[in-house]
NUVO-738741 format. One record per atom (N, C-alpha, C, CB): x, y, z; residue in one letter. Coordinates in steps of 0.001 Angstrom, whole numbers, plus 500000, padded with zeros to 6 digits. Glycine has a CB too. Example, Ala and Ser with C-alpha at 12.3 -4.5 7.8 and 13.67 -1.06 7.14 Angstrom:
REM NUVO-738741
513190494310507800a;512300495500507800a;513200496700507800a;511308495527509046a;512850497750507080s;513670498940507140s;512900500030507870s;514084499402505725s;
This chain:
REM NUVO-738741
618935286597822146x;619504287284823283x;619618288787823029x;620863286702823613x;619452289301821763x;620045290517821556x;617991291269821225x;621635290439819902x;618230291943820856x;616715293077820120x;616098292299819019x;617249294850819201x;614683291938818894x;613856291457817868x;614046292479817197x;612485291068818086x;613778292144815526x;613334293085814755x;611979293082814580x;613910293057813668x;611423294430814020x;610091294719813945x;609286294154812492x;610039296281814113x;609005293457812299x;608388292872811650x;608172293653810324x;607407292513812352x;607251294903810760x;606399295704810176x;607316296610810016x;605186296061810808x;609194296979809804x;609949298207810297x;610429297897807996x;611675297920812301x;610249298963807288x;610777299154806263x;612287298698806227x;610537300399806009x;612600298259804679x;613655298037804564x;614635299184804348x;613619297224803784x;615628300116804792x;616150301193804216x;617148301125803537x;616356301972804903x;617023301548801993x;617841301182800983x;619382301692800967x;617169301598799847x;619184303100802329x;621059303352802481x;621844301937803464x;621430305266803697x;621467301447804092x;622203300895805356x;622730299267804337x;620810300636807154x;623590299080804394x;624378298050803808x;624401297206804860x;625732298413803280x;623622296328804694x;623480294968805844x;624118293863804891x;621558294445806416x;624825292858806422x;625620291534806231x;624668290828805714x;626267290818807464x;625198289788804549x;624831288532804694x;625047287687805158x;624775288158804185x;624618286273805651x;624756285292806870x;625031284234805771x;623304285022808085x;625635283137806068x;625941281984804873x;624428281451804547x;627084280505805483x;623476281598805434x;622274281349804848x;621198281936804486x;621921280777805278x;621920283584804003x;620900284463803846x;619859284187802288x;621707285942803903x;620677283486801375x;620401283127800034x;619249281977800623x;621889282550799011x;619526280986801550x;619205280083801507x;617063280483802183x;620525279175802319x;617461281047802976x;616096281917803433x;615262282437802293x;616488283260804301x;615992283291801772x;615295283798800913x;614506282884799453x;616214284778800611x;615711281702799064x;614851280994798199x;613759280220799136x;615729279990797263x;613489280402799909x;612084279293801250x;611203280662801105x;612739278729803780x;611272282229800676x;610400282795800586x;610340283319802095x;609412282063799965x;611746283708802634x;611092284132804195x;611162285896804056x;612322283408805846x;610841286170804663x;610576288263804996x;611596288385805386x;609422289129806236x;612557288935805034x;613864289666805010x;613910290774805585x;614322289921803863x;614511290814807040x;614442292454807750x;615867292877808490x;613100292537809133x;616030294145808244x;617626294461809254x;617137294020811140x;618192296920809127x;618931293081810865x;618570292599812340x;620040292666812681x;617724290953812595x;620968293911813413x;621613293513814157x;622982293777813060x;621099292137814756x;622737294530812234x;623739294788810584x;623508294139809667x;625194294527810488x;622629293185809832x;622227292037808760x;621001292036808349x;622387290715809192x;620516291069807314x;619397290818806662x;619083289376807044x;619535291086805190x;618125289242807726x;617407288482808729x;616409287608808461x;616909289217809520x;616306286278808492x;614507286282808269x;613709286329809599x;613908284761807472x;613031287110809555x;611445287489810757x;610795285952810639x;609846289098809940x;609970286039809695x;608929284961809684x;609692284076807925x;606824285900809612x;608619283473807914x;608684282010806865x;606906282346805839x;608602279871808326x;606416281387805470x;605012281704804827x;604294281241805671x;604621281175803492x;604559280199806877x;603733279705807897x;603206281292808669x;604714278508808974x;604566281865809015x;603756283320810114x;604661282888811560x;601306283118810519x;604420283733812170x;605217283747813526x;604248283004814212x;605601285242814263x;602931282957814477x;602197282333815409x;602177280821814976x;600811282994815534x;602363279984813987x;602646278549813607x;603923278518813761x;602252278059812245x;604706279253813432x;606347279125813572x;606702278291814927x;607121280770813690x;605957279810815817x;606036279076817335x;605526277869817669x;605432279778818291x;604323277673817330x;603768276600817950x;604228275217817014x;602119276876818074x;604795275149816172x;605358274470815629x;606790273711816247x;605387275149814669x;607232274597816750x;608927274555817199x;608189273992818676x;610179276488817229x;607381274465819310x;606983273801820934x;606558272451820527x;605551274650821927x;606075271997819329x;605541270631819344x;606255269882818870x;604467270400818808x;607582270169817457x;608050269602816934x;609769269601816872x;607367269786816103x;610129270254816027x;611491270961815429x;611720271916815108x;611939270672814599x;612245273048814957x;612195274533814327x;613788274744814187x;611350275851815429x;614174275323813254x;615511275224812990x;615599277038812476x;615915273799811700x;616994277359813168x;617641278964813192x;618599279345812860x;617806279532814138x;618416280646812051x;619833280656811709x;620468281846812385x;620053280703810171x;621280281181812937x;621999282353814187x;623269283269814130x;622427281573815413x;623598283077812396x;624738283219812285x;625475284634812505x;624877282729811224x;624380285086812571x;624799286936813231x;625620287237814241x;623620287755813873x;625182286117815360x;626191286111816540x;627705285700816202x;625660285090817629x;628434286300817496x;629586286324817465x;630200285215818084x;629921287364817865x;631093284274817290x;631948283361817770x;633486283802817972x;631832282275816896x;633962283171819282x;635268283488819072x;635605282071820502x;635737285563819320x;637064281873820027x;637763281344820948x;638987281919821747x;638055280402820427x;638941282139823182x;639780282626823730x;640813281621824041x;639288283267824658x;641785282343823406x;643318281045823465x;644064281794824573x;644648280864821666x;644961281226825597x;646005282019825835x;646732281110826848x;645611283475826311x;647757281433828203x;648281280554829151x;646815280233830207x;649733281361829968x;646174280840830290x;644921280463831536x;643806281444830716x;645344281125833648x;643513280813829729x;642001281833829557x;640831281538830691x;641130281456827890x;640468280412830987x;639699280610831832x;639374281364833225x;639647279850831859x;641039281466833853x;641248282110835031x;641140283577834844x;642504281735835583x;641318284265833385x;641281285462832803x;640294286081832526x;641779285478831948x;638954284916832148x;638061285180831610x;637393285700833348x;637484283934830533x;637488285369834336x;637091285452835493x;636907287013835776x;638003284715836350x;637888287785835261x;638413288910835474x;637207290164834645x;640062288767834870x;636158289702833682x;635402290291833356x;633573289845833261x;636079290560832397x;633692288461834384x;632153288274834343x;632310287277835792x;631376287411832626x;631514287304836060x;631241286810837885x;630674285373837800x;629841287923838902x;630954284878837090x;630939283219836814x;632195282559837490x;631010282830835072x;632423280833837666x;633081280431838263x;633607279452836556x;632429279895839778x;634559280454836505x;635069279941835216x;636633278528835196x;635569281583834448x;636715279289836225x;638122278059836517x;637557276458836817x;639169278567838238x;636519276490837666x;636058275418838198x;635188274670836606x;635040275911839705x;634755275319835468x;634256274543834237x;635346273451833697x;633923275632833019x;634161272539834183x;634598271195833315x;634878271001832056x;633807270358833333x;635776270316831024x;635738269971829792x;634187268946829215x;637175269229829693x;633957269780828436x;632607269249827733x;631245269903828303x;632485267587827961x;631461271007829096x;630535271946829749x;630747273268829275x;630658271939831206x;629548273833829462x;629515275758828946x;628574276202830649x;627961276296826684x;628626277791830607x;628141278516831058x;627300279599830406x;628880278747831617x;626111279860831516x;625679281291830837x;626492282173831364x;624205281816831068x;626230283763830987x;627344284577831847x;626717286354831430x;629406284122831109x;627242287095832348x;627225288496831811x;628615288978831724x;626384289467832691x;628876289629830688x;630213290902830775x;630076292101831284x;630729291380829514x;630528292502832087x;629914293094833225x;631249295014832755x;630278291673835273x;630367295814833219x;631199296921833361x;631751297493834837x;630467297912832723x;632333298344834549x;632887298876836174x;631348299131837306x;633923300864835926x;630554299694836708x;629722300063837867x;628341298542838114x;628917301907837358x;628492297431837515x;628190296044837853x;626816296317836984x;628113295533839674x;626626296784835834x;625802296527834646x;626567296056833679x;625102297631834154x;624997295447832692x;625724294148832166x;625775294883830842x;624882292467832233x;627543294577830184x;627670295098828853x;626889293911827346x;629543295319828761x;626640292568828175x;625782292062827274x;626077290148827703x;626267292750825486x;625165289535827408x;625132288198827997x;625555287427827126x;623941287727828457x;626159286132827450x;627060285601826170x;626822283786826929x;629289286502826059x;627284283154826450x;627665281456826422x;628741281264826060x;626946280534825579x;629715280646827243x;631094280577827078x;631280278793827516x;631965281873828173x;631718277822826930x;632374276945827083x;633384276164826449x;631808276537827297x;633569274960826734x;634914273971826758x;634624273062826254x;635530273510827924x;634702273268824804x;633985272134823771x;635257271021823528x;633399272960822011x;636527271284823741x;638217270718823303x;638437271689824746x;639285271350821246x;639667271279824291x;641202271645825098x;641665272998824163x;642660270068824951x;641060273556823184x;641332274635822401x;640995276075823213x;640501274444821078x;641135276588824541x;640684277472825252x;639260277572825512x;641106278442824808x;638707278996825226x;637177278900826198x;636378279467824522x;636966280485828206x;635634278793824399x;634283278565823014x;633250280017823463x;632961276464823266x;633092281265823109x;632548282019823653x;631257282368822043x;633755283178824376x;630161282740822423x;629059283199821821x;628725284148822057x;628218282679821872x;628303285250821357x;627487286348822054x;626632286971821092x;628354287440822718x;626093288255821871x;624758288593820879x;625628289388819537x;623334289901821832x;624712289253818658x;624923289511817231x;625176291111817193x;623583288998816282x;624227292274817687x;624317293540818077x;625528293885818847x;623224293836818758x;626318293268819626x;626844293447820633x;628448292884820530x;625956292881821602x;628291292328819704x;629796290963819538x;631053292235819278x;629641289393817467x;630900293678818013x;631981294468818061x;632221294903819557x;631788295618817117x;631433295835820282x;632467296026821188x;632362294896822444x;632375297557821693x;631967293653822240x;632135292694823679x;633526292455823323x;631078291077823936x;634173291873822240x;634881291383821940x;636418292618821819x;634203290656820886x;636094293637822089x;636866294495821729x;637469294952823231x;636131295538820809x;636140294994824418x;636053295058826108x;636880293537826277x;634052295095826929x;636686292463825930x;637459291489826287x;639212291559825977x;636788290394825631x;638945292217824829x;640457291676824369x;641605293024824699x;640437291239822378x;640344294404825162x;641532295699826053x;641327295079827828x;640657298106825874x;640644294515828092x;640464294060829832x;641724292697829816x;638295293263830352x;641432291974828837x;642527290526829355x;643751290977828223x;641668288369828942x;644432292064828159x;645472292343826436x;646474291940828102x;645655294736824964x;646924290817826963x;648351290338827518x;648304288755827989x;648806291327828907x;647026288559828346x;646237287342828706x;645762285962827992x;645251287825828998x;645285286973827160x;644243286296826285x;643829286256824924x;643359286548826662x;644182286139824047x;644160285995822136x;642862285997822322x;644863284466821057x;642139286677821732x;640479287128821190x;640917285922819432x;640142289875820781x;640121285269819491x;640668284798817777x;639078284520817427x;642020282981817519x;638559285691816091x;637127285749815881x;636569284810815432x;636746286596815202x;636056283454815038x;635387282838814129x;634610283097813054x;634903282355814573x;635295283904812279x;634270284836810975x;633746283502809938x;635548286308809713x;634351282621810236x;634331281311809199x;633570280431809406x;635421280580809068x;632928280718810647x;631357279897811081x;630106280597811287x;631416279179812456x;629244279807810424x;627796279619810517x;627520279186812057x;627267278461809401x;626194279888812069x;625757279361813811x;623979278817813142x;625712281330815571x;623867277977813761x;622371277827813633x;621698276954815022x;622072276953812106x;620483277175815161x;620041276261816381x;618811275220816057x;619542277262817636x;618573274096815966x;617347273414815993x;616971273370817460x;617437272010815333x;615351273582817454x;614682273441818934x;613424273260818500x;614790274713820042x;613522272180819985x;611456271377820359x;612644270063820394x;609369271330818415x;610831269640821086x;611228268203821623x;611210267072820653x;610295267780822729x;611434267599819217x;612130266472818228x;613265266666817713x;611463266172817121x;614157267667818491x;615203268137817758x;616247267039818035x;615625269614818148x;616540266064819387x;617433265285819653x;617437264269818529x;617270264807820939x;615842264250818222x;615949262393817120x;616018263369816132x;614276260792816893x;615521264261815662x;616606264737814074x;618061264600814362x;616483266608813507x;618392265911814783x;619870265327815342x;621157264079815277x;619585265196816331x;620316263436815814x;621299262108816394x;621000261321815036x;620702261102818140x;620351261652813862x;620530260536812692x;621959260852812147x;619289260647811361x;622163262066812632x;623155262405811698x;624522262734812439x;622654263593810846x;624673263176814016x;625663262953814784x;624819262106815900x;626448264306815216x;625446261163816201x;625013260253816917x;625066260122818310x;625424259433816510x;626367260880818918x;626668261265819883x;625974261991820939x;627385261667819578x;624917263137820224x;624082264112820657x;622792263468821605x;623603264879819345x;622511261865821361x;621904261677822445x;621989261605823620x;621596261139822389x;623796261307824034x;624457261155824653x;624924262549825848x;625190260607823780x;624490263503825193x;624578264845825768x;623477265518826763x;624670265663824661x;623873266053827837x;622439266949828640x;622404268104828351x;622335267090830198x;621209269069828970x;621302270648828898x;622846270972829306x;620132271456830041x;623644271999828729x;624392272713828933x;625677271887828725x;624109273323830057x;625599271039827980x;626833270689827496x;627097270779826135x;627088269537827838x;628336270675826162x;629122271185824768x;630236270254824590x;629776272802824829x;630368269983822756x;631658269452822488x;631789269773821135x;631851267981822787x;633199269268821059x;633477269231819428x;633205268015819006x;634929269539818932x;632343267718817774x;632159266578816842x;632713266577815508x;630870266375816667x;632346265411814985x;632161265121813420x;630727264894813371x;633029263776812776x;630422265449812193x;629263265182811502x;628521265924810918x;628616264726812043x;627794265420809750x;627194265786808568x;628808266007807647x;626025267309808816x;629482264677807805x;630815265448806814x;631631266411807318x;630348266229805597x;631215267102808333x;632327268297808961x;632718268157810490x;631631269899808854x;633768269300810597x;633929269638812219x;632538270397812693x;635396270780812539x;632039270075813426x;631340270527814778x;631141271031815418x;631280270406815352x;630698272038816258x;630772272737818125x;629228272136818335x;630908275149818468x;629092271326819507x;627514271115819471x;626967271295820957x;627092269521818880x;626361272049821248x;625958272316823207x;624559272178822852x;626383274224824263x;623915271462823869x;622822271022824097x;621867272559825156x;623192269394824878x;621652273189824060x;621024274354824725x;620396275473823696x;622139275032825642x;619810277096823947x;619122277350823104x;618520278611824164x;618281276090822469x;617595279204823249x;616533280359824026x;615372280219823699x;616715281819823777x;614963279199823467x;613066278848823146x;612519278479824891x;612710276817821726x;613574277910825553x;612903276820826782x;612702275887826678x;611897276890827300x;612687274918825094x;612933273594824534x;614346272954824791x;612715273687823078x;613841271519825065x;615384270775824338x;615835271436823123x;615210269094823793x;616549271363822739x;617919271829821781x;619098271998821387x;618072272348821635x;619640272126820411x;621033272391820087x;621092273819819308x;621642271149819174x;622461274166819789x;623002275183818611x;624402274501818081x;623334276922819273x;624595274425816743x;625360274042815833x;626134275108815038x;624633273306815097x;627639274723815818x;628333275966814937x;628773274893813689x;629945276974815864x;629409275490812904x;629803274786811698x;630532275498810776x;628754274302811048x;631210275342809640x;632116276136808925x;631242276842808056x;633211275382808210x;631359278000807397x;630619278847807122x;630081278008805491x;631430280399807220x;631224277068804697x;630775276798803809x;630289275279804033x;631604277155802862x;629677275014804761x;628684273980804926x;627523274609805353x;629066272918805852x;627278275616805661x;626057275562806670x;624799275233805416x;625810277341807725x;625085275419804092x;623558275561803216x;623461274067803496x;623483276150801229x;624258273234803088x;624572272085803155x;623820271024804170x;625794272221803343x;624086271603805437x;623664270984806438x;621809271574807029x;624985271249807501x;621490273021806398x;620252273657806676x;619633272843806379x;619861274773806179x;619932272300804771x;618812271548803500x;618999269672804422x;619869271671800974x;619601269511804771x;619739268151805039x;618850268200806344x;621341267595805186x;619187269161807439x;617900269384808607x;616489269299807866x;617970271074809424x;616721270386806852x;615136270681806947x;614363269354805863x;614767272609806229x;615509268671805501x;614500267449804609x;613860266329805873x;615755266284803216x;614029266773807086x;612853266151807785x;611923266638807921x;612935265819808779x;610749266079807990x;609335266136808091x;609225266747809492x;608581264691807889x;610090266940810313x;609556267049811763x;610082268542812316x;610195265687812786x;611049268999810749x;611884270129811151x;610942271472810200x;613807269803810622x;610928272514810512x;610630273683809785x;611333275162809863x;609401273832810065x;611634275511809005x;612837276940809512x;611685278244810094x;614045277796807612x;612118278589811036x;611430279553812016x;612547280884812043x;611178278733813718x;611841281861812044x;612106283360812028x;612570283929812862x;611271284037811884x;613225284912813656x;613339285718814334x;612275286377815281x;613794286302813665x;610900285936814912x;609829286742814939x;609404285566816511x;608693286861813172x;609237284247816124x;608831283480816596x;610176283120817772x;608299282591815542x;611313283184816843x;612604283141817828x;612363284307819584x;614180283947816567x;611551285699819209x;611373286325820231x;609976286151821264x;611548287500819726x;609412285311820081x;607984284808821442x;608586284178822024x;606518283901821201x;608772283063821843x;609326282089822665x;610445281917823674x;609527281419822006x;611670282881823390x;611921283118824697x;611322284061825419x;613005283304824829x;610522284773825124x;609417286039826237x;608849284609826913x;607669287466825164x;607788283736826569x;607323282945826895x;608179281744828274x;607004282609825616x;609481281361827750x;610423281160828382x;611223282067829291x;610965280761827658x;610301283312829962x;611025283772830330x;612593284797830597x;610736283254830382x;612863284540829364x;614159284739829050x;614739285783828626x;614439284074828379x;615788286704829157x;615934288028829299x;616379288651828016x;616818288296830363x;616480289893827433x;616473289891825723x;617622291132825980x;614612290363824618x;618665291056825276x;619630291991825535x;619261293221824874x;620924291540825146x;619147294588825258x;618782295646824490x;617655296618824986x;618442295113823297x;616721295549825505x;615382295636826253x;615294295581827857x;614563294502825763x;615383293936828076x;615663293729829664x;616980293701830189x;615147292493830128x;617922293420829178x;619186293968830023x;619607295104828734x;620647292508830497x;620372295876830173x;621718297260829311x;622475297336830156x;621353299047828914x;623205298224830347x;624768298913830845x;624244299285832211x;625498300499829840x;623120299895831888x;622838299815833540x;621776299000834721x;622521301038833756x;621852298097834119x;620931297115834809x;622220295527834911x;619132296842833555x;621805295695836819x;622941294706837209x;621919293147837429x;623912295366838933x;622764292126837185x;622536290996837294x;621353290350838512x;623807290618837390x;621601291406839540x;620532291150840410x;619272291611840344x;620829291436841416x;618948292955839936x;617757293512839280x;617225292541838138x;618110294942838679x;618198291960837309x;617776291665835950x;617109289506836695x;619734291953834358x;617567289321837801x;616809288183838024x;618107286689838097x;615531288144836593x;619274287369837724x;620878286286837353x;621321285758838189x;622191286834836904x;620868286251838958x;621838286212840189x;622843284029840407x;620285286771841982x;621660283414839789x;622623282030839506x;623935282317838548x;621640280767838644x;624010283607837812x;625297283476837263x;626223284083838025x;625390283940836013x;625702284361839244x;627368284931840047x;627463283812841119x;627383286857841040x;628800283166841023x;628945282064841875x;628823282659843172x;630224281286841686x;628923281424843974x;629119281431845858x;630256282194845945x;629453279785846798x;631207281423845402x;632895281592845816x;633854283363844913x;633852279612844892x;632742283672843531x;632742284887843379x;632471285979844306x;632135284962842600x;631127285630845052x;630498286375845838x;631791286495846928x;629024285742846299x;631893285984847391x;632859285812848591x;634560286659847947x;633015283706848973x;634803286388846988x;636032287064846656x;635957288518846270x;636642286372845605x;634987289207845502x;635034290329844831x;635338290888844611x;634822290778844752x;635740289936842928x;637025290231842181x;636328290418840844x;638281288991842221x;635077290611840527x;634857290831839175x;634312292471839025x;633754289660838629x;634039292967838386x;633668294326837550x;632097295177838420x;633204293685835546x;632080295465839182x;631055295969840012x;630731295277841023x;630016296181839428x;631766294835841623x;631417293221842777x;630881294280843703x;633093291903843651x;631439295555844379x;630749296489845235x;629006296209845264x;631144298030844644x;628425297183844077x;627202297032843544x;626670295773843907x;627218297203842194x;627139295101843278x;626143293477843137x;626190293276844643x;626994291792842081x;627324293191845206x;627041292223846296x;626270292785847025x;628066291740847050x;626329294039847280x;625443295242848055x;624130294775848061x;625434296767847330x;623840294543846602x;622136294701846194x;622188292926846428x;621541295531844079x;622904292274846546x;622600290854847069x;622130291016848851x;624205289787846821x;622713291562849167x;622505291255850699x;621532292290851140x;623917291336851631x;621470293203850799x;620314294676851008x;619018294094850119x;621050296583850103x;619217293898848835x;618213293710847638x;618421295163846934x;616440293375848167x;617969294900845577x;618131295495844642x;616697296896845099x;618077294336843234x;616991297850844331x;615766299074844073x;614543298918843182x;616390300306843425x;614566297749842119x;614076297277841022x;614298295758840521x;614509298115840175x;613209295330840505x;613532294101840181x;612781293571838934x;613328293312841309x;613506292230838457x;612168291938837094x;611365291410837700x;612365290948835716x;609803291264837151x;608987290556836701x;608006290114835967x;608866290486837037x;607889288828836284x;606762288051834812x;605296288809835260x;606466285647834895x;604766289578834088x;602971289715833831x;602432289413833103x;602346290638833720x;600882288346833610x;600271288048832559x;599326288937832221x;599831286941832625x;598680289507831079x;597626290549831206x;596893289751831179x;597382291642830357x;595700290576831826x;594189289510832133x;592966290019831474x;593674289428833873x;593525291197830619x;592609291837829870x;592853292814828613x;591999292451830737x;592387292896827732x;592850294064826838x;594002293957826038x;593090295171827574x;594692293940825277x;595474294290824121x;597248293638825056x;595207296462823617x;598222293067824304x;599202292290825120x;599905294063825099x;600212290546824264x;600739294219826344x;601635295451826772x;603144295277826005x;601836295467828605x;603512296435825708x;604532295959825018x;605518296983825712x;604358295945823369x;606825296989825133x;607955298013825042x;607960299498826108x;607880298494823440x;607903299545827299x;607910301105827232x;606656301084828141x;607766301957825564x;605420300390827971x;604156300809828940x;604485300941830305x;603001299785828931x;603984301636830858x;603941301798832348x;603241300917833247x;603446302951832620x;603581300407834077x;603384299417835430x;602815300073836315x;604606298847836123x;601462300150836736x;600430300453838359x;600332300007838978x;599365300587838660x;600330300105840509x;599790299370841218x;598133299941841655x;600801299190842273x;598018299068841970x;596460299115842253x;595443300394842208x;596338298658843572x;596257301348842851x;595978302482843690x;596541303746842157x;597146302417845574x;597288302966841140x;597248303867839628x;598752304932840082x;595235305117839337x;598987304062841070x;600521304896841004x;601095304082840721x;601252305577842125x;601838304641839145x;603015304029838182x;604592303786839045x;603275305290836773x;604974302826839341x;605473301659839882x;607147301255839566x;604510300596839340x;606219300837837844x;607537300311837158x;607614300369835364x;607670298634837670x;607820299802834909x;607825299823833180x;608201299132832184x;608333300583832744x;607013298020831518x;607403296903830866x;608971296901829930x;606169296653829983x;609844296136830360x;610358295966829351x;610962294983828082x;610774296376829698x;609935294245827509x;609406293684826711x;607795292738826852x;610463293085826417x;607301292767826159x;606279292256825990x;605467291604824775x;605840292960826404x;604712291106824790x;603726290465823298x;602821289360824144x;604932289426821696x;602170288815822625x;601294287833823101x;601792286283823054x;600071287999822320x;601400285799824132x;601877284682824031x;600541283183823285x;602473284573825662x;601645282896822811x;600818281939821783x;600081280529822284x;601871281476820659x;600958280133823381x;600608278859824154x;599746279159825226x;601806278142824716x;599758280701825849x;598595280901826754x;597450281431826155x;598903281738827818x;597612282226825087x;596453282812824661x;596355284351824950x;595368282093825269x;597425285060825916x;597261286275826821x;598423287045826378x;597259285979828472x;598710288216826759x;599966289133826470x;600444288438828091x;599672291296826193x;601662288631827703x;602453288395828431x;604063289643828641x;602589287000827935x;604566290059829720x;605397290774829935x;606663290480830982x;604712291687830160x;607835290639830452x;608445291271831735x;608540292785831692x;609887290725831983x;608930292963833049x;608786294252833405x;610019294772834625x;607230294345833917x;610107295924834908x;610943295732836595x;610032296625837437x;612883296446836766x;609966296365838418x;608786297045839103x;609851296388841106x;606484295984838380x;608954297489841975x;609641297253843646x;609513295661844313x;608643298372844888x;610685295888844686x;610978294544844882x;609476293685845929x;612680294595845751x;608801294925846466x;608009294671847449x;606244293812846389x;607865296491848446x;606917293852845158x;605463293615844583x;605583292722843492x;604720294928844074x;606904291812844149x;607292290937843461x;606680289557843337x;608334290912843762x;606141289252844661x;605361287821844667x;604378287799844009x;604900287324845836x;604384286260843304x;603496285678842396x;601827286397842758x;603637283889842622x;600847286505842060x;599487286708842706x;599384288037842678x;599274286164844130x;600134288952843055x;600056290505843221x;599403291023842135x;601397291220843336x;598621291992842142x;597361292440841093x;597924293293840914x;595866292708841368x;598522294146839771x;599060295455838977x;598397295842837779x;600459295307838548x;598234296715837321x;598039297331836125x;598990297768834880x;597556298248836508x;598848297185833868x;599957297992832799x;598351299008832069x;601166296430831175x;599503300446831277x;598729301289830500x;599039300934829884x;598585302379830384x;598137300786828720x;598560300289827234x;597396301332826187x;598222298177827036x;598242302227826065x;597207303157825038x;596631303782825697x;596199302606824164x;597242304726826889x;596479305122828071x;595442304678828767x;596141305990827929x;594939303439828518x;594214302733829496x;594867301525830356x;593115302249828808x;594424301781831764x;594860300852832421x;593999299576832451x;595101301352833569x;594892298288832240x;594890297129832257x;595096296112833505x;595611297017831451x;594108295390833880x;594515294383834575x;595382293364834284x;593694293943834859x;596172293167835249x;597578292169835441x;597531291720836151x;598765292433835561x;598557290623836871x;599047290037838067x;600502289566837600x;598051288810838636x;601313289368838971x;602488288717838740x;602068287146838397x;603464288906840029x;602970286695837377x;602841285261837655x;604520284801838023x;602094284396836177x;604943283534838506x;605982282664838538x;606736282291836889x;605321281359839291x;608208282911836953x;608778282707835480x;609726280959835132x;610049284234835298x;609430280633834794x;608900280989833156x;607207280626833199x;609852279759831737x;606589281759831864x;605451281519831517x;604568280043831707x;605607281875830362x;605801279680830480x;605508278630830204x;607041277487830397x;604814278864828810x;606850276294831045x;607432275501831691x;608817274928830845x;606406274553832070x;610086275503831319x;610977274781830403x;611352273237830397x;612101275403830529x;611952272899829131x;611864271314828961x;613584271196828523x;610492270671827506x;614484271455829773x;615964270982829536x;615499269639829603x;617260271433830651x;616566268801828827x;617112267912829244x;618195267696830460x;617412267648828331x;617990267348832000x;619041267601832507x;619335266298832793x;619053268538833483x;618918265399832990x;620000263697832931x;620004262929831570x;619290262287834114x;620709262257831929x;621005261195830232x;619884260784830365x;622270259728829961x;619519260323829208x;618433259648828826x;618487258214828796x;618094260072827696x;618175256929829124x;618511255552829401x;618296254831827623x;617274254846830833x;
């Protein structure tokens, strides 16, 4: 959710980066070690980012996420509180359900996207990006002070297994997890410990993310990865795959000034939000809901030439620059670069023929329909 690291970006010997409870554990597997977010990261594995990926779409791929920020909001009504800084319908969440969400600032850009749910009766289970967790958590706890106990989880490991073998790894070892759909969450036992387990992820695969106590996580990595069906995947491959999935990357496609409707969210602002506007730029948003936005995202496949990345410029036909990728690479399951971008709302439908420059030459494009490539929630029980 937060900024890939660059693969190819030097290590710099002043900057004192975190270790993650499984930074040792990476490194004895031989993975490339890069600053990601204050930390030391693994990018890739000895497989490479292009098997990484296609590995995790066919099989298992297991992450270590522990950069991100956990915290639980305790207080008399966290949920009704939590309302007060993101345009979700937080009161109405069920026990054993999460949400996606933005934290939104006064002028209705997003200060950064997070996963908040109701794993217990212990208040609201919140996640967020790893880059971003000091001041989200700092905007939460001066917006709800009086409300709401910010209480950090420094004592958990985060990791995610994803692909469509992650449920039968899984469930040998908590059993329960078959029992679960996309977007739910609970507290368990298993592998020997307490639990947080939500059936979700940023590949576009079935999946889980697994919080866990910080001194189990080696524990439980080595016990994942002694299946045959599981392989630890990088950061590198972690960012194809949600480009591929569609999926918006905090840093890049969203910032401070890009509102939920430009950015494509608009399912995270409820009906009954809309109608009240009571959250943090409700003016803005609702405006650009009923008018439409000035800029909007969209998916490009390139149809020729080198994949567009970071920063290239968007043409339309006629070589007047439009709009301006913001993120891009190649995608591994199509074969093509692939982009989002934000470009006029008027040149948004699927089919539309555009150009990205890439190295001062212009490139043929078209819009395609997002996601790239087709996500695989689980959304009913399984019989």
């Amino acid at each position: 959710m937060s900024s890939p690291p660059n693969p190819s970006a030097p290590h710099p010997s002043a900057e004192v980066l975190k270790a993650t409870p499984l930074t040792a554990a990476h490194e004895a597997l031989g993975a490339r070690m890069v600053p990601f977010a204050g930390y030391s990261m693994p990018v890739q594995y000895a497989d490479g980012v292009l098997k990484e990926h296609l590995w995790t779409r066919e099989h298992a791929g297991l992450f270590d996420v522990s950069h991100m920020g956990q915290a639980r909001l305790r207080g008399v009504s966290p949920l009704s509180a939590f309302e007060e800084v993101v345009p979700g319908d937080f009161i109405g969440l069920k026990p054993g359900k999460q949400k996606y969400s933005v934290l939104l600032n006064k002028k209705g850009g997003i200060i950064d996207d997070l996963m908040a749910g109701r794993p217990d009766d212990d208040g609201l289970f919140v996640v967020v990006n790893g880059a971003c967790k000091e001041n989200d958590f700092k905007v939460i706890d001066d917006e709800l002070a009086g409300q709401v106990d910010v209480v950090r989880l420094e004592d958990r490991a985060l990791m995610a297994l994803q692909g469509p073998k992650a449920v039968e790894v899984l469930k040998a070892h908590v059993p329960e997890v078959a029992g679960m759909v996309f977007m739910d969450i609970r507290s368990l036992e298993g592998f020997g410990t307490d639990l947080i387990v939500s059936r979700s992820g940023y590949t576009g695969e079935d999946g889980f993310e697994i919080s866990c106590p910080a001194s189990e996580a080696v524990r439980i990595w080595n016990l994942l990865l002694a299946d045959d069906r599981v392989r630890p995947i990088g950061l590198g491959a972690r960012d194809s795959l949600r480009l591929e999935a569609g999926l918006p990357l905090y840093g890049h496609d969203l910032d401070e000034t890009v509102s939920p409707v430009e950015a494509g969210l608009t399912f995270a602002i409820n009906k009954n939000r809309r109608e009240q506007r009571d959250f943090p730029g409700a003016a803005r948003i609702v405006k650009e809901l009923a008018e439409g936005p000035a800029r909007i995202k969209v998916c490009l496949k390139v149809l020729e030439g080198a994949p567009a990345r970071e920063g290239a410029e968007v043409a339309d036909e006629a070589g007047t620059v439009v709009g301006v990728v913001t993120s891009g690479g190649y995608s591994p399951c199509l074969k093509a670069g692939v982009a989002l971008a934000f470009a006029p709302p008027a040149l948004q439908a699927p089919g539309t023929k555009l150009k990205v420059i890439v190295r001062g030459r212009p490139q043929a494009c078209e819009v395609v329909p997002s996601p790239f490539v087709p996500h695989r929630y689980v959304r009913k029980a399984q019989a």
